[in-house]
KOLNUFI-278177 format. One line per 8 residues: their letters; for each residue x, y, z of N, C-alpha, C. Coordinates in pm, 1 decimal, decimal comma. Example, Ala and Ser with C-alpha at 12.3 -4.5 7.8 and 13.67 -1.06 7.14 Angstrom:
BEGIN
as = 1319,0:-569,0:780,0:1230,0:-450,0:780,0:1320,0:-330,0:780,0 ~ 1285,0:-225,0:708,0:1367,0:-106,0:714,0:1290,0:3,0:787,0
//
This chain:
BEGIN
xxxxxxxx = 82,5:-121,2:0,0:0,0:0,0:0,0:85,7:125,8:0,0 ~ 189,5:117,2:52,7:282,4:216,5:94,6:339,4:286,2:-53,6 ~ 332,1:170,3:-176,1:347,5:263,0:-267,4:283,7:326,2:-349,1 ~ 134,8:228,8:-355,9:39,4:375,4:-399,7:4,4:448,9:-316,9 ~ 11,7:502,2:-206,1:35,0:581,2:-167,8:162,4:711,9:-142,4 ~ 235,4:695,0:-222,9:367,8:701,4:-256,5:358,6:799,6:-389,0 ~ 285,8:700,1:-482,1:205,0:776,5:-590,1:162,4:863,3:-583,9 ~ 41,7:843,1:-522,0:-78,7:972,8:-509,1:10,8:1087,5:-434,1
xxxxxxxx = 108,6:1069,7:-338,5:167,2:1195,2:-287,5:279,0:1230,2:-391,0 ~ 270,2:1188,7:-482,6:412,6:1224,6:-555,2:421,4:1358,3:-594,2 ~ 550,2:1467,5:-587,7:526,4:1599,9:-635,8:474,3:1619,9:-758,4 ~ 476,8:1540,2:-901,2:428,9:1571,4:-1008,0:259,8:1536,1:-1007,7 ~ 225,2:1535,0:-876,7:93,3:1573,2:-881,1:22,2:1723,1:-850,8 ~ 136,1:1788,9:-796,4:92,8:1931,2:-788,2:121,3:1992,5:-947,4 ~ 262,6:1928,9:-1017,3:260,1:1989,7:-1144,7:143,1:1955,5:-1263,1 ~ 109,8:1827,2:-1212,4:-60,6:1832,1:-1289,3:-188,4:1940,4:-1278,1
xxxxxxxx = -182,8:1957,7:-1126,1:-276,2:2033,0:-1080,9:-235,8:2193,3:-1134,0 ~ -130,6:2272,4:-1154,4:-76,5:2403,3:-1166,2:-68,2:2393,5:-1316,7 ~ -79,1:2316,4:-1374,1:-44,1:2318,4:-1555,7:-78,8:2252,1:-1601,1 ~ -107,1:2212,2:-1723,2:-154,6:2150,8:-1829,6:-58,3:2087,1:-1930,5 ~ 73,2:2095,9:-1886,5:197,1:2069,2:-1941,8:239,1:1907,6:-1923,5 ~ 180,2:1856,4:-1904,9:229,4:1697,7:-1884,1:219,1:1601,7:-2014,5 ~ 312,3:1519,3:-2018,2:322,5:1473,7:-2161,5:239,6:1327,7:-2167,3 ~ 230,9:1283,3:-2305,7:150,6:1200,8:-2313,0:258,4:1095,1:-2411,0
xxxxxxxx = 203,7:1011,3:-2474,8:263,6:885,9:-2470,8:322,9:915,2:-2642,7 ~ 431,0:917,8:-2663,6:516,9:968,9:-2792,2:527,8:1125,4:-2795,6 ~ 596,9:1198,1:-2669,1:575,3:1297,5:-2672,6:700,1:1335,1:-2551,1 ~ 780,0:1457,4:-2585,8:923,4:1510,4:-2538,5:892,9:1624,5:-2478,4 ~ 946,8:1622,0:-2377,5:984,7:1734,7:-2300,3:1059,5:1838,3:-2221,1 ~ 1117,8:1939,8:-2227,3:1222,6:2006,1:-2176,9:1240,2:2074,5:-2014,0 ~ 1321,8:2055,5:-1980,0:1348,1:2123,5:-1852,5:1475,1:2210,1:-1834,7 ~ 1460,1:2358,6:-1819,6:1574,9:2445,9:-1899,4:1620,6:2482,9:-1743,0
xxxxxxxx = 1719,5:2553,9:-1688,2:1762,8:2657,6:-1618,3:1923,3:2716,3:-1605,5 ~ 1989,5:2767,4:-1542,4:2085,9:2759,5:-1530,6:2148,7:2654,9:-1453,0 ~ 2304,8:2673,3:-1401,7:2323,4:2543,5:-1370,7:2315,9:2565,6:-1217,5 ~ 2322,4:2475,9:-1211,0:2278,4:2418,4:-993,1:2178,0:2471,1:-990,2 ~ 2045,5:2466,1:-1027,2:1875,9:2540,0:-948,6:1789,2:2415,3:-980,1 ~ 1827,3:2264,3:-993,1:1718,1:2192,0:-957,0:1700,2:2106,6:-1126,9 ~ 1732,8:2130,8:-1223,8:1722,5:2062,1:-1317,2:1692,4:1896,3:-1309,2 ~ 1783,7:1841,7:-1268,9:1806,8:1718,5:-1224,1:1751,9:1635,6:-1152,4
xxxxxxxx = 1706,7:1746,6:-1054,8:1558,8:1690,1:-923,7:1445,4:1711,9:-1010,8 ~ 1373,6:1760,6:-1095,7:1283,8:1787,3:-1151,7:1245,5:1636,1:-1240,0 ~ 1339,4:1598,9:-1322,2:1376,9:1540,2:-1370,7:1334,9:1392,9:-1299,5 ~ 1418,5:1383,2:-1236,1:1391,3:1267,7:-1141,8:1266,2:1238,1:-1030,3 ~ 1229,6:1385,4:-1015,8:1065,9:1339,6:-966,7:996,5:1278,2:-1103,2 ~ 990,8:1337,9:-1197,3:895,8:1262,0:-1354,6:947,6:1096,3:-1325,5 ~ 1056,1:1104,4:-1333,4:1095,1:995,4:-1324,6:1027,1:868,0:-1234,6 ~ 1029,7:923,2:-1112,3:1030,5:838,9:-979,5:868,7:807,1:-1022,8
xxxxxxxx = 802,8:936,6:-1059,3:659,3:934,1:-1084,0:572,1:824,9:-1162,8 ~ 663,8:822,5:-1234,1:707,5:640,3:-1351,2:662,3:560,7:-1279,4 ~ 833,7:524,5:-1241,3:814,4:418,2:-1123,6:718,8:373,1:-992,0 ~ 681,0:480,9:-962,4:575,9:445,0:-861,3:419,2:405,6:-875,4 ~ 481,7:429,7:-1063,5:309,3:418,1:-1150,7:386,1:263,3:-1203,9 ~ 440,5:183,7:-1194,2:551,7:37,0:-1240,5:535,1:52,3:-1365,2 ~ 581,1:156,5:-1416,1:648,3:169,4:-1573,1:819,4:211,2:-1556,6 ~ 864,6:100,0:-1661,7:1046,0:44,6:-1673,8:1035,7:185,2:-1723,5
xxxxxxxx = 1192,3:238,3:-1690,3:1247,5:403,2:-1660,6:1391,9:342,5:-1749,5 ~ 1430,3:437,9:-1790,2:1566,0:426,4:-1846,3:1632,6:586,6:-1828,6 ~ 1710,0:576,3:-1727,3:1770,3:737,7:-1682,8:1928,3:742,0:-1770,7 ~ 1923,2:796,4:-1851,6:2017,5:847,6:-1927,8:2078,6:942,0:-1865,6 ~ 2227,6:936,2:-1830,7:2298,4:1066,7:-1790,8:2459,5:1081,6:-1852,1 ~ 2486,5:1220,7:-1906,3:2575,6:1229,0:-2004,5:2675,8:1329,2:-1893,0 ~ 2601,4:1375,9:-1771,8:2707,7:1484,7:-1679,8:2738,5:1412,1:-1522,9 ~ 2688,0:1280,1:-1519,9:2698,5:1257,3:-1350,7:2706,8:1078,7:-1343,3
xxxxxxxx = 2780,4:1025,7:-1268,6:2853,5:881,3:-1258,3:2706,7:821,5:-1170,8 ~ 2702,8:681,4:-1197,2:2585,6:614,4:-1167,5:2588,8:648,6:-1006,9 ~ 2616,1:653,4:-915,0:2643,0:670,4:-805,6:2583,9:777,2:-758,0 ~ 2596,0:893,5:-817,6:2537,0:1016,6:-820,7:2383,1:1009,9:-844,6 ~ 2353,3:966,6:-935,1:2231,0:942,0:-1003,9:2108,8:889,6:-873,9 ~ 2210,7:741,0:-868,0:2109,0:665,8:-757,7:2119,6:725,5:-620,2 ~ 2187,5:814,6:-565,3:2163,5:926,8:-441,5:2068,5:1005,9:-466,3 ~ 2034,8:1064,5:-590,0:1912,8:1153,4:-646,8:1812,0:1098,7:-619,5
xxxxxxxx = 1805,4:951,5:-632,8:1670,5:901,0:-665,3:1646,0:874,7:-503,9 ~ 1740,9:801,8:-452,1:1695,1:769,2:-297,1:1703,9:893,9:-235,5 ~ 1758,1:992,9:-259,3:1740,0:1106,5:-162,2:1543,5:1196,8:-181,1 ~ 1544,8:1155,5:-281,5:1407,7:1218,0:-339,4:1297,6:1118,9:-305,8 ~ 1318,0:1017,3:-330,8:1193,9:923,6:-250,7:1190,7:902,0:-49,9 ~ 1325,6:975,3:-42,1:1294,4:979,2:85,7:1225,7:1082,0:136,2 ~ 1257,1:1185,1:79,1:1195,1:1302,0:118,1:1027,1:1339,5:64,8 ~ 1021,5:1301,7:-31,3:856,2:1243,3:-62,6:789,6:1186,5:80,9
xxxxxxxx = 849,2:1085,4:131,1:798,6:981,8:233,0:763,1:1047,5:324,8 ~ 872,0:1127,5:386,4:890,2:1170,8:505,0:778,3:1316,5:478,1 ~ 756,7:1377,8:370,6:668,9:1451,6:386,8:495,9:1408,9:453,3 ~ 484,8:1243,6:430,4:374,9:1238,0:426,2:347,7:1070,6:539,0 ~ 485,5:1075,3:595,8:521,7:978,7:697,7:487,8:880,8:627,8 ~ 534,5:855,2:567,0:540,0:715,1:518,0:711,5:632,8:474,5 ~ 649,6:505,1:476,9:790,7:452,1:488,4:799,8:382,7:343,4 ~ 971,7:390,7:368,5:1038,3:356,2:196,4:1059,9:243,6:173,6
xxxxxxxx = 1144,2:197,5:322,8:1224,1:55,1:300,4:1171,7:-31,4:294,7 ~ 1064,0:-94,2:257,6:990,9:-193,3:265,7:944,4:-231,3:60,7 ~ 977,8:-108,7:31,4:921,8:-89,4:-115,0:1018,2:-36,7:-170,3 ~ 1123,8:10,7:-140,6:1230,9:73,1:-246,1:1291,1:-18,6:-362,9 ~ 1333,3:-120,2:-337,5:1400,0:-255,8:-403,4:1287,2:-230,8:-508,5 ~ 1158,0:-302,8:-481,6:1053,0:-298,3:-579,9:1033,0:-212,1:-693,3 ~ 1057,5:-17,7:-600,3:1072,1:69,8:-732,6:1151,2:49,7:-812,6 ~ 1282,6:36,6:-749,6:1377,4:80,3:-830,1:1445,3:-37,9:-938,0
xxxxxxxx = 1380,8:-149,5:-931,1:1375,5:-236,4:-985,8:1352,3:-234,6:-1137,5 ~ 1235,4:-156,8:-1152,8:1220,5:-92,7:-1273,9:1308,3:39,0:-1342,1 ~ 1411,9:45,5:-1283,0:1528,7:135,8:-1381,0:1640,3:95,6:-1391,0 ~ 1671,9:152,5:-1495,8:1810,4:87,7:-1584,9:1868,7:304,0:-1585,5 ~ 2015,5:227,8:-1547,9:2082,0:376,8:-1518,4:2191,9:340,0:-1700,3 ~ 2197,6:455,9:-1761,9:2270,9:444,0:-1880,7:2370,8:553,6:-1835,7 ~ 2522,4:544,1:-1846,1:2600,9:679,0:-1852,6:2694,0:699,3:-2007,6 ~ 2680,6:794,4:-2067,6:2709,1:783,6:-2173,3:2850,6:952,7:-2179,3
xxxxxxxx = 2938,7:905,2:-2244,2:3028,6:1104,7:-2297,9:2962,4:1129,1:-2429,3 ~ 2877,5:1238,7:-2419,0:2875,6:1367,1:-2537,5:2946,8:1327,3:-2690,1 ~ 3084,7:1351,0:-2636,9:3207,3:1316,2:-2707,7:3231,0:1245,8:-2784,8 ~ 3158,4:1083,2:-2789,8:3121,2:977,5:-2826,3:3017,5:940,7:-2814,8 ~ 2943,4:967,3:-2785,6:2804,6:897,4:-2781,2:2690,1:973,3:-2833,3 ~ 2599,4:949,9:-2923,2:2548,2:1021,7:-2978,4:2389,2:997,1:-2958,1 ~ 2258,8:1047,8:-3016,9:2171,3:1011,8:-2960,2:2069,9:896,2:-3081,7 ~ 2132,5:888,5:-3189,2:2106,4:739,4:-3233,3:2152,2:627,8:-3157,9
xxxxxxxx = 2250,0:651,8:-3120,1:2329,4:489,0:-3005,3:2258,0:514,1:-2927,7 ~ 2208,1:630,9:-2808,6:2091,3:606,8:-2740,0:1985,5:546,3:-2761,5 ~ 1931,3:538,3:-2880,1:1838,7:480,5:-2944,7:1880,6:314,0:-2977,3 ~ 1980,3:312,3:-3015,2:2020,5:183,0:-3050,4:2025,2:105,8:-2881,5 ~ 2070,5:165,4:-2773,6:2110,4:73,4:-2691,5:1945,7:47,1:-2598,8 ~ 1919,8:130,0:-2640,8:1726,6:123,1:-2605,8:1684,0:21,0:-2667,4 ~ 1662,3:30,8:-2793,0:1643,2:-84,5:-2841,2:1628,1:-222,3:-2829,2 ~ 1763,8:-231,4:-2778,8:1847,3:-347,2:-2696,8:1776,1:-393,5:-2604,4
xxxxxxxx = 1775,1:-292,2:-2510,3:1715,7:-345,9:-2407,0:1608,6:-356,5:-2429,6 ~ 1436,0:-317,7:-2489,1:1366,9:-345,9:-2525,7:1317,0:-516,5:-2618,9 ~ 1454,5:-579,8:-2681,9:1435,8:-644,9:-2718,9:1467,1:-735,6:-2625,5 ~ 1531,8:-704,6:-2527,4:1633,7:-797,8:-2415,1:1515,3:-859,0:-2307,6 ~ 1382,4:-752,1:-2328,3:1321,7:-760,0:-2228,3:1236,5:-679,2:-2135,9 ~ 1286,4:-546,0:-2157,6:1272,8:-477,6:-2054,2:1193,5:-391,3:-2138,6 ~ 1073,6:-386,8:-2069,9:939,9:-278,7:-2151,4:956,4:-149,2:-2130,8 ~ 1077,0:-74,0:-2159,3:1109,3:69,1:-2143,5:962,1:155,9:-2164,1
xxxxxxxx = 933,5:234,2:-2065,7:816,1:296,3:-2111,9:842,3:462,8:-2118,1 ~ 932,3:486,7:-2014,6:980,9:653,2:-1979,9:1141,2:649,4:-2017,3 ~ 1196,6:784,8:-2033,4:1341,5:790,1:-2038,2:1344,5:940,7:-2004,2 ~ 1436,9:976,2:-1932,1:1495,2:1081,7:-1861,7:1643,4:1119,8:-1922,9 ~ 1642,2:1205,5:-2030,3:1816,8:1225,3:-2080,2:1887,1:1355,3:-1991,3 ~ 1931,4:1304,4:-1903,5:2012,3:1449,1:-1822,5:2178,2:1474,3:-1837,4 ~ 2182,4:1595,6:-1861,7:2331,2:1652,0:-1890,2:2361,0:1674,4:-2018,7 ~ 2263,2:1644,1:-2115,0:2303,5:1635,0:-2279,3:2325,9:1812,7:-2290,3
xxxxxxxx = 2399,3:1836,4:-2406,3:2418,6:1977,3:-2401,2:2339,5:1951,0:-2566,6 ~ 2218,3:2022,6:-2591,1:2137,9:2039,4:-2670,9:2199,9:2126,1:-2770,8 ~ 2247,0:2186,3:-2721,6:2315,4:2305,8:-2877,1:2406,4:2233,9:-2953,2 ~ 2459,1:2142,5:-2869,5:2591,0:2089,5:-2957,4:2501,7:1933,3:-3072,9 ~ 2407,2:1907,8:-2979,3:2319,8:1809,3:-3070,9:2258,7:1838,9:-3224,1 ~ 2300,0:1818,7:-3349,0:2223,4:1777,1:-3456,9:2066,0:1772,3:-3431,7 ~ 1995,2:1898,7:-3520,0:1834,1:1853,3:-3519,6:1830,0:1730,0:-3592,4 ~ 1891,9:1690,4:-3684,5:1883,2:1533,0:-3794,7:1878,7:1422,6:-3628,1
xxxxxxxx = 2000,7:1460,6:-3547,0:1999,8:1338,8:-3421,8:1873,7:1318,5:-3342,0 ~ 1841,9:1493,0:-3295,8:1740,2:1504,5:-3214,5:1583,6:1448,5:-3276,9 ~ 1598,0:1458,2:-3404,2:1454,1:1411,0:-3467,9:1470,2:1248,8:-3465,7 ~ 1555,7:1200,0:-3501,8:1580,9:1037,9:-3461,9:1508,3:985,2:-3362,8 ~ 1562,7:1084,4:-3269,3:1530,6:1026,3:-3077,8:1347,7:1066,2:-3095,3 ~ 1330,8:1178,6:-3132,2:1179,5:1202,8:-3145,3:1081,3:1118,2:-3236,5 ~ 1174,9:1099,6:-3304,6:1060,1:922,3:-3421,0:1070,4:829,4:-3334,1 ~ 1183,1:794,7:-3260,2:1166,5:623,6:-3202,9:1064,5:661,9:-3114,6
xxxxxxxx = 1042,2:795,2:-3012,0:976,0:799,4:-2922,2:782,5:784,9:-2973,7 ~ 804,0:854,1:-3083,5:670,8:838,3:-3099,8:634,6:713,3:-3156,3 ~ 704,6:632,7:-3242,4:693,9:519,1:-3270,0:633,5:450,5:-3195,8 ~ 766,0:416,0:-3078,7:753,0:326,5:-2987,9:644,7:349,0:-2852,1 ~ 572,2:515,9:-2882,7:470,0:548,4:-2740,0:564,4:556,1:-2656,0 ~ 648,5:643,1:-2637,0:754,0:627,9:-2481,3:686,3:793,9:-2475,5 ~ 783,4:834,1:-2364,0:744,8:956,5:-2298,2:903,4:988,9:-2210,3 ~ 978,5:1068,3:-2281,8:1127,1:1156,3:-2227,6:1101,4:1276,2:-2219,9
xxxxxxxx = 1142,3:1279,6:-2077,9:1209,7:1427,1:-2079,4:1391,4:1476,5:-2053,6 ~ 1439,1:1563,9:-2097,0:1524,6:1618,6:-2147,2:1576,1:1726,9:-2039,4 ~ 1652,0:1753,4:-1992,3:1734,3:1898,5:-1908,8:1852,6:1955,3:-2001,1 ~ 1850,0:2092,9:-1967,1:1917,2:2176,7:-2104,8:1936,5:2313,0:-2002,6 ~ 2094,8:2302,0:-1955,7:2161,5:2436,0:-1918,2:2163,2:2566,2:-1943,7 ~ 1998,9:2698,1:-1960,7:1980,6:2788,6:-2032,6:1960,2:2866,8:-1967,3 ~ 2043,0:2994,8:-1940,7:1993,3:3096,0:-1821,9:1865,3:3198,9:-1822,6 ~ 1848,8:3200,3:-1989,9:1706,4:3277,9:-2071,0:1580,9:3190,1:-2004,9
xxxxxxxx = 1541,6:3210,4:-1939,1:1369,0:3212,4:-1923,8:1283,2:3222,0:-2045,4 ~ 1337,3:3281,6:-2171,7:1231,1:3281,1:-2303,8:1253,5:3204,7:-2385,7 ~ 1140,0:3133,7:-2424,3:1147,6:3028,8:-2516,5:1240,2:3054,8:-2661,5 ~ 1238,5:3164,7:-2661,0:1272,1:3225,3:-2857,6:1445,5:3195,5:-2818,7 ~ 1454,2:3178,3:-2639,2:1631,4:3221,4:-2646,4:1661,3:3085,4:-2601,9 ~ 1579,6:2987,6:-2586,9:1621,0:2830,5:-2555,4:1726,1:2735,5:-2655,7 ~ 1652,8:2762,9:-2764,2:1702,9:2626,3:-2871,0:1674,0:2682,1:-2990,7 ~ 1760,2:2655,5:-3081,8:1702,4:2714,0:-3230,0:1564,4:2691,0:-3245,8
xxxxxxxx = 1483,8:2717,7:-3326,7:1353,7:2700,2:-3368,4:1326,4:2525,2:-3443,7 ~ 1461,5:2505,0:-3491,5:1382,6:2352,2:-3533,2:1401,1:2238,4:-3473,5 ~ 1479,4:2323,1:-3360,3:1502,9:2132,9:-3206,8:1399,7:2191,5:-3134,3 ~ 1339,0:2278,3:-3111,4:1188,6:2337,9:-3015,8:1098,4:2258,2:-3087,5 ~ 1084,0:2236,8:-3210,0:1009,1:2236,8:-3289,4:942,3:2038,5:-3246,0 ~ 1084,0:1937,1:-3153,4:1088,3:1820,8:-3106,5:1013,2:1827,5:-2975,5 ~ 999,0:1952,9:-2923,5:957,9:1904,5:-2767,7:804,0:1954,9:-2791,0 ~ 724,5:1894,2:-2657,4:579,6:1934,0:-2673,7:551,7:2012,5:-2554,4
xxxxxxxx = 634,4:2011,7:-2459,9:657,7:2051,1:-2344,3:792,9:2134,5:-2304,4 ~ 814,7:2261,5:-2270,2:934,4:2383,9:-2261,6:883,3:2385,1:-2100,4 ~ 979,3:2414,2:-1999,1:964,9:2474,7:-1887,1:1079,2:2469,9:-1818,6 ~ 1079,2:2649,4:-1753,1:1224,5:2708,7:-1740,5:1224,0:2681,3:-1533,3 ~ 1308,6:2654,3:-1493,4:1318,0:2702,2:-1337,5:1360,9:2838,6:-1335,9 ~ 1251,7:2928,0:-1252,0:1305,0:3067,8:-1269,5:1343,3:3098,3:-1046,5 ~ 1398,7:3159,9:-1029,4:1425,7:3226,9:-911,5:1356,1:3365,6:-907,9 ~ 1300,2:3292,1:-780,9:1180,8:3383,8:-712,4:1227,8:3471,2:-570,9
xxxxxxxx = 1273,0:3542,6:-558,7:1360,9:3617,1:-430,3:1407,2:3495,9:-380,3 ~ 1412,7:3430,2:-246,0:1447,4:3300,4:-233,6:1404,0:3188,3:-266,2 ~ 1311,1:3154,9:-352,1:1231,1:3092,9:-381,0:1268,4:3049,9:-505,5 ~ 1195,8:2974,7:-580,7:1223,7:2896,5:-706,1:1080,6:2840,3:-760,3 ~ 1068,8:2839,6:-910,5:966,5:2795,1:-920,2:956,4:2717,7:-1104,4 ~ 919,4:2650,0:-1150,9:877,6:2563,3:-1280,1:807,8:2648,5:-1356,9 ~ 827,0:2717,5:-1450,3:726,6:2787,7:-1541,1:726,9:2759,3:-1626,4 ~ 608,0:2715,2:-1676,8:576,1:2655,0:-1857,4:550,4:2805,1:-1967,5
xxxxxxxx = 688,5:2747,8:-2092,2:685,5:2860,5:-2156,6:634,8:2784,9:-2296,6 ~ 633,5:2608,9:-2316,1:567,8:2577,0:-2407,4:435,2:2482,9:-2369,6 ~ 319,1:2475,2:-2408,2:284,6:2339,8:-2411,4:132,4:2421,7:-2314,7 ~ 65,6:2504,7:-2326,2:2,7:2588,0:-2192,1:132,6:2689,9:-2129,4 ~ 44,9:2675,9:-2014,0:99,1:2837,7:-1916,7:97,9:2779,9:-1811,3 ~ 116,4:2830,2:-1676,1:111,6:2787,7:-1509,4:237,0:2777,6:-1467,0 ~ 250,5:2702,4:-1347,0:374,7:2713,2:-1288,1:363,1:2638,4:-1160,4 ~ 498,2:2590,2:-1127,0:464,6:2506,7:-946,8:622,0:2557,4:-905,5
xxxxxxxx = 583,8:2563,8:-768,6:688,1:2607,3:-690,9:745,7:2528,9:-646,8 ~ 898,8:2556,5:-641,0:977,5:2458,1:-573,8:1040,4:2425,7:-403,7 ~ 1025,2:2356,6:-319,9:1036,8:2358,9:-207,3:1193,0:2393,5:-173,7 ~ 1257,4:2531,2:-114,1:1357,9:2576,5:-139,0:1455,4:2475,2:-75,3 ~ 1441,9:2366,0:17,8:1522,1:2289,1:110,9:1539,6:2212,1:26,4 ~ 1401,9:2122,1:-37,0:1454,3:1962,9:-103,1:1461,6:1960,5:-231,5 ~ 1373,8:2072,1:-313,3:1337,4:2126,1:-466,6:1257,4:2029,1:-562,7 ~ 1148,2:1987,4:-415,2:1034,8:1934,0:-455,0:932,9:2018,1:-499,6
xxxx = 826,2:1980,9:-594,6:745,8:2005,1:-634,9:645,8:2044,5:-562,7 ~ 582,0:2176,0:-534,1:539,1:2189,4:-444,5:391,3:2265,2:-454,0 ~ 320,3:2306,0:-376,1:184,3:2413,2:-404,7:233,6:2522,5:-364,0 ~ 351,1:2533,9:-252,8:352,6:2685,0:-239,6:505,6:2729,5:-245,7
//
């Protein structure tokens, strides 16, 4: 019980409730800000949000060693819990069961081989349903690459989202016009005096605030 309930408290239920921005099944999404304000946690709540719904996750990361990654995820399902006293250890194994951590360099690795090693595992077994690409530096990506990753997704009905290092808050200053042209979903983390908050600049309008301690998803 502990994990649908786990669910229903999950922060990307306030970002349902504040926006209209949530993606649907063959369909990409962006998460922009500068660097250190939460990209990554954002990211990984969608993620966790997956998992706690038992859809296979595939967390792609091109800036941070598996180690790193899986502290994100257990530090964030703990703090979910503890918001709402509930306990982890009894169900964590179970979530996390359903993700596959990929670390890939820029440098070499491109986002057809992402596709290709997806694949893989799809054929291997594993019913990939979500993917999370964090650290990719989008400017340096090929729209020919980025449209690749956007056919298999719609093909195959998956649902990725994407983080992209951009200190502009405006959509026109994110991404050229024909890699925007891949996502269905834009939203910048902007800083609010001390505060922080998710604002959708594609896909609808709204916004959810971020909890300044854990940079959970929040109502206020």
């Amino acid at each position: 019980m502990e994990k649908e309930d786990l669910f229903t408290h999950s922060p990307v239920r306030y970002f349902d409730k504040a926006t209209s921005a949530g993606l649907k099944d063959g369909q990409l999404g962006l998460i922009t800000s500068k660097k250190g304000l939460g990209k990554t946690s954002i990211l990984v709540q969608f993620a966790l949000d997956n998992l706690l719904n038992n859809k296979a996750l595939v967390h792609v990361s091109f800036d941070q060693k598996s180690s790193n990654v899986i502290s994100w995820y257990s530090s964030i399902l703990s703090e979910i819990a503890k918001k709402k006293n509930l306990k982890v250890e009894d169900v964590a194994d179970e979530i996390m069961k359903n993700r596959t951590i990929l670390n890939f360099n820029q440098e070499t690795f491109t986002l057809p081989k992402v596709v290709n090693t997806i694949k893989a595992l799809k054929e291997g077994g594993i019913n990939v349903q979500t993917i999370v690409v964090d650290g990719l530096d989008l400017a340096a990506v090929t729209t020919e690459d980025l449209n690749c990753f956007k056919e298999f997704i719609e093909t195959e009905k998956l649902v990725a989202w994407f983080s992209y290092t951009n200190e502009s808050g405006l959509l026109s200053e994110t991404l050229a016009a024909d890699k925007l042209e891949a996502f269905t979903t834009v939203g910048h983390i902007f800083p609010n005096g001390g505060n922080l908050y998710l604002g959708i600049l594609k896909n609808g309008d709204g916004k959810v605030y971020l909890d300044a301690k854990t940079l959970l998803m929040t109502n206020k």
